[in-house]
C-alpha positions as a Markdown table, in Angstrom:
| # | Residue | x | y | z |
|---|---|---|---|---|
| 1 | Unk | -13.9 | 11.2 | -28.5 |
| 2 | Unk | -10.8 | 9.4 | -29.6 |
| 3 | Unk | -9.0 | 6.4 | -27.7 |
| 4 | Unk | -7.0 | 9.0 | -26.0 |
| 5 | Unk | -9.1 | 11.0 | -24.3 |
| 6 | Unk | -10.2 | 11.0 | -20.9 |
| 7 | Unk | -13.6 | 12.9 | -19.8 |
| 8 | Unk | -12.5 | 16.1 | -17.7 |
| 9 | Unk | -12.5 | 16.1 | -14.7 |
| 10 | Unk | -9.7 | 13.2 | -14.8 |
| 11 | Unk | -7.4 | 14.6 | -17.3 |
| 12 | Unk | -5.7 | 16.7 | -14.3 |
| 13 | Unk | -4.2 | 13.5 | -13.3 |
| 14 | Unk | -2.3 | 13.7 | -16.3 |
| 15 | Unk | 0.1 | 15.6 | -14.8 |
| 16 | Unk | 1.3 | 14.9 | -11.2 |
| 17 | Unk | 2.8 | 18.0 | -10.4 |
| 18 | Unk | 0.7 | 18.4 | -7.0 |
| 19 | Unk | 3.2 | 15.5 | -4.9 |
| 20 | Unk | 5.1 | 12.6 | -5.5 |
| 21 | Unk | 2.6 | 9.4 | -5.1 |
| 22 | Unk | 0.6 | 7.7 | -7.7 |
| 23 | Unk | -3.2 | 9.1 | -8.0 |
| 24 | Unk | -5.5 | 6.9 | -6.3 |
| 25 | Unk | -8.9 | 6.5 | -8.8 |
| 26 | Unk | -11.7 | 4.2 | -6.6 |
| 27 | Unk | -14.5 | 2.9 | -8.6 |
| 28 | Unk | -17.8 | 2.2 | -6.8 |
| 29 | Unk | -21.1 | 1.3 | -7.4 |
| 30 | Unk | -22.9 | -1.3 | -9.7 |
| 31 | Unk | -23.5 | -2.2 | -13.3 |
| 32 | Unk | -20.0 | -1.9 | -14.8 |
| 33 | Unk | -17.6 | -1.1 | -12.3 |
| 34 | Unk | -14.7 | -3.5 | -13.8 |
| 35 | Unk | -15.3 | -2.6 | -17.4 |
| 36 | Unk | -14.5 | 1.2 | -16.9 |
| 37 | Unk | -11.6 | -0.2 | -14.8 |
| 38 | Unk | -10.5 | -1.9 | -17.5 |
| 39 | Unk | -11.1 | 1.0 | -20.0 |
| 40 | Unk | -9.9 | 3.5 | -18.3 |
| 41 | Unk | -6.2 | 2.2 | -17.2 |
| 42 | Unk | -6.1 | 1.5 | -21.2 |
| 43 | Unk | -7.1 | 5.1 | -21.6 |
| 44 | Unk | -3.9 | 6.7 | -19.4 |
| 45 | Unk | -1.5 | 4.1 | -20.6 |
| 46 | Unk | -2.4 | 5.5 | -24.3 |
| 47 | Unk | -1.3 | 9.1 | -23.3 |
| 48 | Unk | 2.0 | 7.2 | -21.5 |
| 49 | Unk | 0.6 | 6.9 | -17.9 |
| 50 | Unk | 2.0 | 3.8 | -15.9 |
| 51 | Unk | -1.2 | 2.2 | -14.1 |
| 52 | Unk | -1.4 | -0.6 | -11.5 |
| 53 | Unk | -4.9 | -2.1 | -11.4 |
| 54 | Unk | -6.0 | -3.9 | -8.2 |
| 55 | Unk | -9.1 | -4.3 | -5.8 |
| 56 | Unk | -10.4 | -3.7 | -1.8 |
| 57 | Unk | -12.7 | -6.0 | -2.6 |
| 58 | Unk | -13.0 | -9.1 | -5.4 |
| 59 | Unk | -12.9 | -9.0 | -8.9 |
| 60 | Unk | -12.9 | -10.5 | -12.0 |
| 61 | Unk | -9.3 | -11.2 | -14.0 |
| 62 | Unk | -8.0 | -8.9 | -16.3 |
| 63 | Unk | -7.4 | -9.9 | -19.6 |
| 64 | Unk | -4.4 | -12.1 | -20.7 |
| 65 | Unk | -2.5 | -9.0 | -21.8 |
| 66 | Unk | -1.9 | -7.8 | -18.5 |
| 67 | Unk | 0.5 | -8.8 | -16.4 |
| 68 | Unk | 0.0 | -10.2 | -13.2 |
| 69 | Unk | 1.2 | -10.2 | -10.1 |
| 70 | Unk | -0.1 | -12.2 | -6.8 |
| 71 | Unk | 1.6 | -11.0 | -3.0 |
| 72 | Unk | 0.4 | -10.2 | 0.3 |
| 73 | Unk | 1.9 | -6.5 | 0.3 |
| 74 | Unk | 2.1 | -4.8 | -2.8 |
| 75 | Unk | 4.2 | -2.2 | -1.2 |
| 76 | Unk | 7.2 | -4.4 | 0.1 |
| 77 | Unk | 7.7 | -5.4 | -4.0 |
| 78 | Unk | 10.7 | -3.7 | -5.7 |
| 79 | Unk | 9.8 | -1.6 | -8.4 |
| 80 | Unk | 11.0 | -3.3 | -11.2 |
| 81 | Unk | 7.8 | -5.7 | -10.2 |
| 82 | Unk | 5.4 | -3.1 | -12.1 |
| 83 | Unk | 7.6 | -2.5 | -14.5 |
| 84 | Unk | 4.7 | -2.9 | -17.3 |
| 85 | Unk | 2.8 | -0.1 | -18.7 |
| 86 | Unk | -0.5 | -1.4 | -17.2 |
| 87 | Unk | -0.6 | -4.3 | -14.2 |
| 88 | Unk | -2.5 | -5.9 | -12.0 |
| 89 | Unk | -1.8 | -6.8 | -8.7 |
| 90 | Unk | -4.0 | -9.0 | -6.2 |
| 91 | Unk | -3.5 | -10.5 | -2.7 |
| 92 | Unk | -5.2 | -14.1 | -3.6 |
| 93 | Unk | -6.7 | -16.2 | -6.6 |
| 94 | Unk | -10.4 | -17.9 | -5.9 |
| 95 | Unk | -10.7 | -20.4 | -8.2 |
| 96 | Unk | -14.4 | -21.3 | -6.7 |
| 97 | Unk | -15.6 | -17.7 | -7.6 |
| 98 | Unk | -13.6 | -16.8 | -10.7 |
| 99 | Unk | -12.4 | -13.7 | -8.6 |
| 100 | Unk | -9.3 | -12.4 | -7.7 |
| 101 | Unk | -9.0 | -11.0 | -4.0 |
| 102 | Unk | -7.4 | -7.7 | -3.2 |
| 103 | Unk | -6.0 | -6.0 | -0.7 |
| 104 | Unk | -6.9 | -3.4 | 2.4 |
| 105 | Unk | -7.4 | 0.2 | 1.8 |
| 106 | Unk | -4.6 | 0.9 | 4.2 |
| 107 | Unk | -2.3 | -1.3 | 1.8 |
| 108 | Unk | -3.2 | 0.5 | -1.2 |
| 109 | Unk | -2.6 | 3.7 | 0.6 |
| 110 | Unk | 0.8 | 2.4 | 1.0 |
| 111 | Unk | 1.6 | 1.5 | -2.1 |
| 112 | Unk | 0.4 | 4.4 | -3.6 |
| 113 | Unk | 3.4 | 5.9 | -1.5 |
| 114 | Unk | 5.8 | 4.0 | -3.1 |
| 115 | Unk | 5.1 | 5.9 | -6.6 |
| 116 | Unk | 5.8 | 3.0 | -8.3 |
| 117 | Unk | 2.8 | 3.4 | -11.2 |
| 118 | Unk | 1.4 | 7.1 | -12.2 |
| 119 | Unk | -2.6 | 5.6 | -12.0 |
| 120 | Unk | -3.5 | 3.3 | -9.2 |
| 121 | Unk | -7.1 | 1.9 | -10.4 |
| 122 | Unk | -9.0 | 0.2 | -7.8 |
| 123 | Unk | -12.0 | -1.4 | -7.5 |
| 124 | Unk | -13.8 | -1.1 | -4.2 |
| 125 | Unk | -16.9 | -2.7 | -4.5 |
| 126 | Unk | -18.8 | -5.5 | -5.2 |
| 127 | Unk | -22.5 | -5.7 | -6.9 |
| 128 | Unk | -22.9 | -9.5 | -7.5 |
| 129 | Unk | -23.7 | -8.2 | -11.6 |
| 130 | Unk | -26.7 | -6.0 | -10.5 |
| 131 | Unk | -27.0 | -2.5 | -12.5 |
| 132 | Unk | -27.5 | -0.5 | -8.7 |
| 133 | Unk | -27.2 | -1.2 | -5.2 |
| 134 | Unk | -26.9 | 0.4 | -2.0 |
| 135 | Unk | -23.7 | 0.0 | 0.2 |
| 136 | Unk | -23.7 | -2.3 | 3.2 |
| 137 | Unk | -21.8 | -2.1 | 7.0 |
| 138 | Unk | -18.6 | -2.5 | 5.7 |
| 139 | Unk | -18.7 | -0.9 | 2.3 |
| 140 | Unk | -17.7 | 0.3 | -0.3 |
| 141 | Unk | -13.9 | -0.1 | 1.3 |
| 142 | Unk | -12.4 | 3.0 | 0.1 |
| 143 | Unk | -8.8 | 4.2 | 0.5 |
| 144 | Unk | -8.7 | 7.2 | 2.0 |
| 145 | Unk | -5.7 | 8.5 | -0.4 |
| 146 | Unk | -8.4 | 8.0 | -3.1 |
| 147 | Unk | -8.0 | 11.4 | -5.2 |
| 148 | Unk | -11.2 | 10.8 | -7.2 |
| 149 | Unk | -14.5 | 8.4 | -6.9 |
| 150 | Unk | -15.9 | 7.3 | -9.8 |
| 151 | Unk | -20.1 | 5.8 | -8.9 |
| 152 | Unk | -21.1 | 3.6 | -11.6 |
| 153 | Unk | -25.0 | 3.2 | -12.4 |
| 154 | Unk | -26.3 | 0.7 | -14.7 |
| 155 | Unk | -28.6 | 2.7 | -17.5 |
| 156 | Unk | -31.1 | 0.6 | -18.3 |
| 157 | Unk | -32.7 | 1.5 | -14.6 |
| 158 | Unk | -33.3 | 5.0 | -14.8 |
| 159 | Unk | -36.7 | 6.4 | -14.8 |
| 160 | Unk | -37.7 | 2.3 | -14.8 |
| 161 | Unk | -39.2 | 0.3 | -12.4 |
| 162 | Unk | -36.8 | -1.1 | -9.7 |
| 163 | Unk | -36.6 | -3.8 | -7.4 |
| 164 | Unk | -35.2 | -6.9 | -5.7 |
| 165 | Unk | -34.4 | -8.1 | -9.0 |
| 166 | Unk | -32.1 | -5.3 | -10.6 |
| 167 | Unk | -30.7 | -3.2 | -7.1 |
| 168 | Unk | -28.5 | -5.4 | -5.1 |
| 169 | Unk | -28.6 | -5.1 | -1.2 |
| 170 | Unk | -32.5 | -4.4 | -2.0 |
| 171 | Unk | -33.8 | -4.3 | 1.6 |
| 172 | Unk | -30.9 | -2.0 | 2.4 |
| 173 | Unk | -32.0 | 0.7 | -0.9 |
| 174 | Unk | -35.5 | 0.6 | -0.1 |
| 175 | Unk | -35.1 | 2.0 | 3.4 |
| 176 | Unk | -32.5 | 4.7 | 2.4 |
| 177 | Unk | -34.3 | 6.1 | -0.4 |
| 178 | Unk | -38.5 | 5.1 | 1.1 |
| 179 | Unk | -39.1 | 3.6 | -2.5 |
| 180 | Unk | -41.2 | 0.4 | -2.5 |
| 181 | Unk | -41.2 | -2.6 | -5.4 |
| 182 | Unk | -42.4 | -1.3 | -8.9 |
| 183 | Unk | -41.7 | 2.1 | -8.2 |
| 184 | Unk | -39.4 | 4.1 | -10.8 |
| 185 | Unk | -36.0 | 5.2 | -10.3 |
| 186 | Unk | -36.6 | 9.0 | -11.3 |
| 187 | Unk | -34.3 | 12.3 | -10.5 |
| 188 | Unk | -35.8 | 12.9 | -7.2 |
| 189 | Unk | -34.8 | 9.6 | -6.3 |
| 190 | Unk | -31.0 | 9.9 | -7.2 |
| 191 | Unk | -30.7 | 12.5 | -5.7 |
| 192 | Unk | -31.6 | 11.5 | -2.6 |
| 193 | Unk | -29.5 | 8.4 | -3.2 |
| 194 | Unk | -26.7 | 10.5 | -3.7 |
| 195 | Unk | -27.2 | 12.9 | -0.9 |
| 196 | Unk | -27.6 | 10.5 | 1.9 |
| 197 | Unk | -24.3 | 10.0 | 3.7 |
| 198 | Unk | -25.0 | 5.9 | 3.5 |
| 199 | Unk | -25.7 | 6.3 | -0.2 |
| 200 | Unk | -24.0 | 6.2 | -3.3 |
| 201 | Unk | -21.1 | 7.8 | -1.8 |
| 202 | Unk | -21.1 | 6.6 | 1.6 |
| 203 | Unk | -17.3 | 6.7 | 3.0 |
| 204 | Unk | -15.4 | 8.5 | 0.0 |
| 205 | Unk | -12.9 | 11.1 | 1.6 |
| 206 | Unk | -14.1 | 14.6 | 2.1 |
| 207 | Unk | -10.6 | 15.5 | -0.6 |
| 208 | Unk | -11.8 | 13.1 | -3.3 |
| 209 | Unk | -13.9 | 14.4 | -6.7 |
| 210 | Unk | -17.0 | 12.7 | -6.9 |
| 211 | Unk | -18.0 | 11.5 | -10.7 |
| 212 | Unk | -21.1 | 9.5 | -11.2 |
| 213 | Unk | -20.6 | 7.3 | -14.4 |
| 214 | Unk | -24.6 | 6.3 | -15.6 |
| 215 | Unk | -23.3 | 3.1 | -17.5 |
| 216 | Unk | -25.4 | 2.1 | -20.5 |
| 217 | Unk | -27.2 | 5.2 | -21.2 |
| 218 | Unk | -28.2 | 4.7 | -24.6 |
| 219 | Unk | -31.1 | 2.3 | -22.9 |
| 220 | Unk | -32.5 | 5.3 | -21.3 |
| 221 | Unk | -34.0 | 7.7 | -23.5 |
| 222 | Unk | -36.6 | 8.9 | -21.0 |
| 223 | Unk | -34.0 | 10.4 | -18.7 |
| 224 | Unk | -33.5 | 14.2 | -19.6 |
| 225 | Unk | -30.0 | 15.3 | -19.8 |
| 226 | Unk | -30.7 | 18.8 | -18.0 |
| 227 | Unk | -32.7 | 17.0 | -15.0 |
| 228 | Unk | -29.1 | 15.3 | -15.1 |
| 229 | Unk | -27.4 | 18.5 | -14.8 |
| 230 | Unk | -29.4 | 19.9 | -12.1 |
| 231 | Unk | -28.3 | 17.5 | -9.6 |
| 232 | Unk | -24.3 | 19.2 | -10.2 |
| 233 | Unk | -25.5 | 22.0 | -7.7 |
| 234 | Unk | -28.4 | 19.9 | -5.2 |
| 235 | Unk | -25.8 | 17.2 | -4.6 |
| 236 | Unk | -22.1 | 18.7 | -5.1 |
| 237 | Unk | -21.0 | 16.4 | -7.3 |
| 238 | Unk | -18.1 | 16.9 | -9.8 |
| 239 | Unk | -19.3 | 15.4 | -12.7 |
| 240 | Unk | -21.6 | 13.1 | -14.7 |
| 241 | Unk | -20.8 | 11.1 | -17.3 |
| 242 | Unk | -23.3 | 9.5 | -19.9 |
| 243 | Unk | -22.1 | 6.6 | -22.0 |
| 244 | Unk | -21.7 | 3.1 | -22.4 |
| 245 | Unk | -17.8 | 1.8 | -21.6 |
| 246 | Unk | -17.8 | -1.2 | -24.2 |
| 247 | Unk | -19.6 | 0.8 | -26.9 |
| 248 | Unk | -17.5 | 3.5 | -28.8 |
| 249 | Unk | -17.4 | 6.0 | -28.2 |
| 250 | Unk | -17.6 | 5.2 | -24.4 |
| 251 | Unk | -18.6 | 8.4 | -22.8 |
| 252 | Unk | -20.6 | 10.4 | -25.3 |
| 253 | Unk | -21.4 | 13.2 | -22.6 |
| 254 | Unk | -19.8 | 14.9 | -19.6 |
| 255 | Unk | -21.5 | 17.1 | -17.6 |
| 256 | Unk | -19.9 | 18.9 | -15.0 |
| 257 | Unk | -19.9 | 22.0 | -12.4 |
């Protein structure tokens, strides 16, 4: 896979022939959420996409090369504010938490209105560094122009033993999915993960693809790709990807319906 290609089913954002606003791209989930961020907006600015990066929730900084931009509305900015190929636009700067704060969902609905970037790449989650977690009350904040989902999955937990110590929100995953400290996360597992309404994809718009993006794959040889593909038709999803975003390449299988 070369540096410009993006895993199907994302490469029909490439062309935004279907209406006039930016594609909205969420990324939820734990265990590498802000490095596929980061990955993919280089990724569509390679094949000459404008991308504005943000966040519902908090985030780290992007690196020094992109430009930044700090406001309470991204919308009421002209355009020639994202004039860059890639930039990143926040509501607030934490200095006690390293984080960036972002805006509502209803915001980045608004500014996705105001075409000003092809790609609008937004983070809407949090997972405190944890490789899974399950969503509480008030998340994963989601806007509801979001034209795709992306779940991201730390690896190095499937088929393993799983607990407080690697799911985040672990009193909240254990009653969802029945599974008790020391048990395995194994296919039957996910998939009721995925399934449940308050699970992995809890409050993603009926419109919106649904990718799930197992992060760091390579650590999990005992998972088996066509149990993988199974789940396509028991759960609906669009797609899986297998891979390892800081590793090249980053996505070394797709699997999809």
């Amino acid at each position: 896979m070369t540096q410009a290609n993006i895993p199907e089913p994302l490469t029909m954002f490439c062309d935004r022939t279907l209406n006039s606003s930016s594609v909205v791209i969420s990324l939820i989930g734990a265990g590498g959420k802000t490095s596929t961020l980061f990955w993919l907006a280089r990724q569509f600015s390679v094949l000459g996409k404008k991308v504005i990066i943000s966040t519902t929730t908090r985030m780290y900084l992007p690196d020094e090369n992109i430009p930044l931009l700090i406001c309470r509305d991204p919308a009421q900015l002209p355009a020639a504010a994202f004039a860059s190929p890639i930039c990143a636009c926040y509501a607030a700067w934490q200095a006690s938490s390293g984080k960036v704060r972002g805006f509502s969902p209803q915001q980045i609905d608004a500014l996705g209105e105001r075409d000003y970037a092809d790609i609008l790449l937004i983070e809407a989650d949090g997972s405190r560094g944890l490789p899974l977690k399950a969503p509480a009350l008030h998340e994963p904040c989601i806007p509801g122009s979001s034209r795709c989902v992306i779940a991201v999955t730390g690896g190095q937990v499937l088929a393993k033993p799983i607990g407080p110590d690697n799911v985040h929100r672990w009193s909240l995953f254990a009653s969802l999915t029945q599974i008790k400290p020391g048990d395995k996360a194994d296919i039957a597992l996910f998939e009721h993960f995925i399934r449940h309404p308050a699970g992995m994809f809890k409050n993603v718009p009926l419109h919106a693809q649904r990718i799930w993006l197992i992060n760091r794959f390579s650590q999990s040889e005992n998972f088996i790709t066509n149990q993988l593909s199974a789940l396509l038709l028991t759960t609906g999803l669009d797609a899986i990807w297998l891979g390892a975003v800081r590793e090249s390449p980053p996505i070394r299988k797709v699997l999809q319906r």
